[in-house]
Backbone atoms as SQL, in Angstrom:
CREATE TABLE atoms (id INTEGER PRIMARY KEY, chain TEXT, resi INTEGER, resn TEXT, atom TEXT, x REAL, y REAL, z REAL);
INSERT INTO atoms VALUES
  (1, 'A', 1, 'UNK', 'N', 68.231, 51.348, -8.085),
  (2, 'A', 1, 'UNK', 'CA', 67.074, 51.033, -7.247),
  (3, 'A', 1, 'UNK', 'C', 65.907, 50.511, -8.101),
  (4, 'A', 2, 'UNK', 'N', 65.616, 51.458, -9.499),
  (5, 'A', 2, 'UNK', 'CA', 64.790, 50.964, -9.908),
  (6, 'A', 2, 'UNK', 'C', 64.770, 49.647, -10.521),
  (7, 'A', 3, 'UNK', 'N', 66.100, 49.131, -11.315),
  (8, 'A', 3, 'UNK', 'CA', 66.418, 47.871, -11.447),
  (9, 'A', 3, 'UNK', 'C', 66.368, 46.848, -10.441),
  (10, 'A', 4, 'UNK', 'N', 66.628, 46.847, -9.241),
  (11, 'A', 4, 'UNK', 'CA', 66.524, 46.296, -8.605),
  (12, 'A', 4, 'UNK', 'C', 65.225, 45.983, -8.343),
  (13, 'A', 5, 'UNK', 'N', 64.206, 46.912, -8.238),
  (14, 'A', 5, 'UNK', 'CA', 62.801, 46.404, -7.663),
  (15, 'A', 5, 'UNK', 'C', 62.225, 45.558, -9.087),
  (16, 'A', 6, 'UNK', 'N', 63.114, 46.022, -10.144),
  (17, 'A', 6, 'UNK', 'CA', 62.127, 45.395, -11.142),
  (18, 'A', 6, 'UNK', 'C', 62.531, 43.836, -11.192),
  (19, 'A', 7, 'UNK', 'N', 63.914, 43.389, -10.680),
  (20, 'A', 7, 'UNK', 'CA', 64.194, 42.420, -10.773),
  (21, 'A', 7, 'UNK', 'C', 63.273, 40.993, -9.822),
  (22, 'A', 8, 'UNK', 'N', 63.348, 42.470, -8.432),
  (23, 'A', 8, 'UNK', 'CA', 62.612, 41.430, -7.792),
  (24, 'A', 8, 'UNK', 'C', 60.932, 41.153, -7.700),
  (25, 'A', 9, 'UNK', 'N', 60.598, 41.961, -8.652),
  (26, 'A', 9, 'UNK', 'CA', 58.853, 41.606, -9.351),
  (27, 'A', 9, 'UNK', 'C', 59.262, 40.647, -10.106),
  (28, 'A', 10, 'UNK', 'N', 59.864, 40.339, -10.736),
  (29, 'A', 10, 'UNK', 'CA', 60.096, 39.354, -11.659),
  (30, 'A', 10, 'UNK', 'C', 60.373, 38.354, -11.357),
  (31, 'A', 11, 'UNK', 'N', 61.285, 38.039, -10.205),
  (32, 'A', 11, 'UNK', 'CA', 61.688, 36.690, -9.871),
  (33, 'A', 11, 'UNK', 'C', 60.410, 36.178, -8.287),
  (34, 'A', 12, 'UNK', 'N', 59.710, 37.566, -7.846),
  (35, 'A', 12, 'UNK', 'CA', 58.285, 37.040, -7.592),
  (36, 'A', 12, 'UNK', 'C', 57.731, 36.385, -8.190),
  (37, 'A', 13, 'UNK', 'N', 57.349, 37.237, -9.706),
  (38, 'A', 13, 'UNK', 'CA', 56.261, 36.658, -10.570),
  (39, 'A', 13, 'UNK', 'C', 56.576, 35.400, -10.525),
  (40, 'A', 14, 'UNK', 'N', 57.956, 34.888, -10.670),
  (41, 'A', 14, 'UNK', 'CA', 58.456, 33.822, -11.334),
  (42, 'A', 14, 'UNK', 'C', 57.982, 32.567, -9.762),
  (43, 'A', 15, 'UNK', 'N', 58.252, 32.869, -8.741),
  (44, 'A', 15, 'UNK', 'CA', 58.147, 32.148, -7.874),
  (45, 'A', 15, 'UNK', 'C', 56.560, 32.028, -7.355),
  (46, 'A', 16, 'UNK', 'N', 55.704, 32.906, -7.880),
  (47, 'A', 16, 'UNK', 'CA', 54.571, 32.638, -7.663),
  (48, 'A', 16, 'UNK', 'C', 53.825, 31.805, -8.935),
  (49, 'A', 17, 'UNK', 'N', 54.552, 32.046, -9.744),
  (50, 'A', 17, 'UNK', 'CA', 54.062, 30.718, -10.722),
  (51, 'A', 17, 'UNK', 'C', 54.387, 29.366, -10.211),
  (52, 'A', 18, 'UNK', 'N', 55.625, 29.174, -9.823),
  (53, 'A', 18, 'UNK', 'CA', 56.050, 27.898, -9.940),
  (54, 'A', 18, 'UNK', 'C', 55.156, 27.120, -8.280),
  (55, 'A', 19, 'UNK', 'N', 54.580, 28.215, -7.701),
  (56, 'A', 19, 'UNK', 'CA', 54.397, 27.372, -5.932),
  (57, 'A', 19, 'UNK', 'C', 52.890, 27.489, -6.876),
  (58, 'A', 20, 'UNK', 'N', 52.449, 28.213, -7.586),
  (59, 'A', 20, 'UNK', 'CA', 50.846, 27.598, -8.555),
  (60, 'A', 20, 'UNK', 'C', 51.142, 26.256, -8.837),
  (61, 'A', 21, 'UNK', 'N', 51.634, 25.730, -9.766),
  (62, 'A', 21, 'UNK', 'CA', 51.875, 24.566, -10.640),
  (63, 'A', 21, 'UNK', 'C', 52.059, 23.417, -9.429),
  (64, 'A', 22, 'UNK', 'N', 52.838, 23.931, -8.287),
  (65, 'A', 22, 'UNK', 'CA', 53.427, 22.883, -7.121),
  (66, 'A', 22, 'UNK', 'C', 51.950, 22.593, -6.497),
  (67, 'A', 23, 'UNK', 'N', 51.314, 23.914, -6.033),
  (68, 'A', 23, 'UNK', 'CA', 50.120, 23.570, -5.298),
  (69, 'A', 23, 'UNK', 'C', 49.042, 22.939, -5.922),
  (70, 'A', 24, 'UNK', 'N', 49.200, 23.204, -7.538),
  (71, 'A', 24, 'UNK', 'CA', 47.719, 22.313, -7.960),
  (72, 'A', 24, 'UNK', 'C', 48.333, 21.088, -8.389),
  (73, 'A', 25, 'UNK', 'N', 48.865, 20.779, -8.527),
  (74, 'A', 25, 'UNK', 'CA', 49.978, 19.755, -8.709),
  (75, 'A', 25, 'UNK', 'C', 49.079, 18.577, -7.370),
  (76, 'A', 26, 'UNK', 'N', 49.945, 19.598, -5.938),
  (77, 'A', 26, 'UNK', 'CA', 49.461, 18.619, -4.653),
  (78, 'A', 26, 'UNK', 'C', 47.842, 18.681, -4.478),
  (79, 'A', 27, 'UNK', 'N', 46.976, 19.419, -4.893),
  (80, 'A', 27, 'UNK', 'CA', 45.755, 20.125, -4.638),
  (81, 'A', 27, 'UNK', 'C', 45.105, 18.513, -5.462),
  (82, 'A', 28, 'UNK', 'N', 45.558, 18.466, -6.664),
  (83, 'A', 28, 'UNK', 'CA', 45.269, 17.244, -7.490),
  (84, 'A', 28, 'UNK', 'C', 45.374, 15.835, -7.072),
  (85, 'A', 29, 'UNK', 'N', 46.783, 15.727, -6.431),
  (86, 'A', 29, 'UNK', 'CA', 47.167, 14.255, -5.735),
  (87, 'A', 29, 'UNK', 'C', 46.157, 14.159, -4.501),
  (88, 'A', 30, 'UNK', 'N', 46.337, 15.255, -3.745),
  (89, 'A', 30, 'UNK', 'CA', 45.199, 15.362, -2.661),
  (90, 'A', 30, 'UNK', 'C', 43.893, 15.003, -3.301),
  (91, 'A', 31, 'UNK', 'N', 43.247, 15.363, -4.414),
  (92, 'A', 31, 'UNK', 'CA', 42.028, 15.061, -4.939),
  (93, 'A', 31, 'UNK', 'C', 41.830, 13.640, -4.921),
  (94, 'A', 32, 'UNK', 'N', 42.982, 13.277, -5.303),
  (95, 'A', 32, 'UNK', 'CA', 42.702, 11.640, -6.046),
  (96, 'A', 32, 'UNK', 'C', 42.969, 11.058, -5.048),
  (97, 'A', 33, 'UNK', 'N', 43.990, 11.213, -3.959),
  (98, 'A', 33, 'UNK', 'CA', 43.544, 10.479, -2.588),
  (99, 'A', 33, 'UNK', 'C', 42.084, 10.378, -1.768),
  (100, 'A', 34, 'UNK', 'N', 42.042, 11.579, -1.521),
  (101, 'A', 34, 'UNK', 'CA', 40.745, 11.942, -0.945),
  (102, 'A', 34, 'UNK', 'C', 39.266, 11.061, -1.618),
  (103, 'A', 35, 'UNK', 'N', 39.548, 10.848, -2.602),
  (104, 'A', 35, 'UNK', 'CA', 38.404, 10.218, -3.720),
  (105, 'A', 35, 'UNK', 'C', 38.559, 8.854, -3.885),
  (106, 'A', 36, 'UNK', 'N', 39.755, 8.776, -3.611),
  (107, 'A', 36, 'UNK', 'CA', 39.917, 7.352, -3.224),
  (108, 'A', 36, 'UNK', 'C', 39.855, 6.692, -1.836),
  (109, 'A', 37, 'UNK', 'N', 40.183, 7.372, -1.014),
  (110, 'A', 37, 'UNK', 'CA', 39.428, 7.247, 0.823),
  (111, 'A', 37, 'UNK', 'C', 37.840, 7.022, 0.521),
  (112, 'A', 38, 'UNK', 'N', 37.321, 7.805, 0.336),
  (113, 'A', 38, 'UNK', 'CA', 36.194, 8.004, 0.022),
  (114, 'A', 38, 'UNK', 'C', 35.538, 6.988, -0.112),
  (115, 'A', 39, 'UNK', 'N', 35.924, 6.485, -1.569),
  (116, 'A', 39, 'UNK', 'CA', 35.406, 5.285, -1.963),
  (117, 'A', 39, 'UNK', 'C', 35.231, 3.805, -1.214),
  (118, 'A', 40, 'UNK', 'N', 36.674, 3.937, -0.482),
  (119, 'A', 40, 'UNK', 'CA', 36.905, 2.236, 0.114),
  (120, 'A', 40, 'UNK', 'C', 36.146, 2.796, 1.746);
């Protein structure tokens, strides 16, 4: 049991990193669209 919960903190941790990197990733493209609407 306890292995188990530890596994799945871990492959949380792991999946809450990677939807970070995804979201600022899109958070960024969104920036540079948005800034570019903007402009024209």
């Amino acid at each position: 049991m306890k292995a188990k919960q530890g596994q799945t903190k871990a492959s949380k941790g792991a999946l809450s990193k990677t939807q970070e990197v995804l979201y600022g990733r899109d958070f960024k493209q969104a920036d540079k669209i948005f800034k570019r609407s903007r402009k024209s």
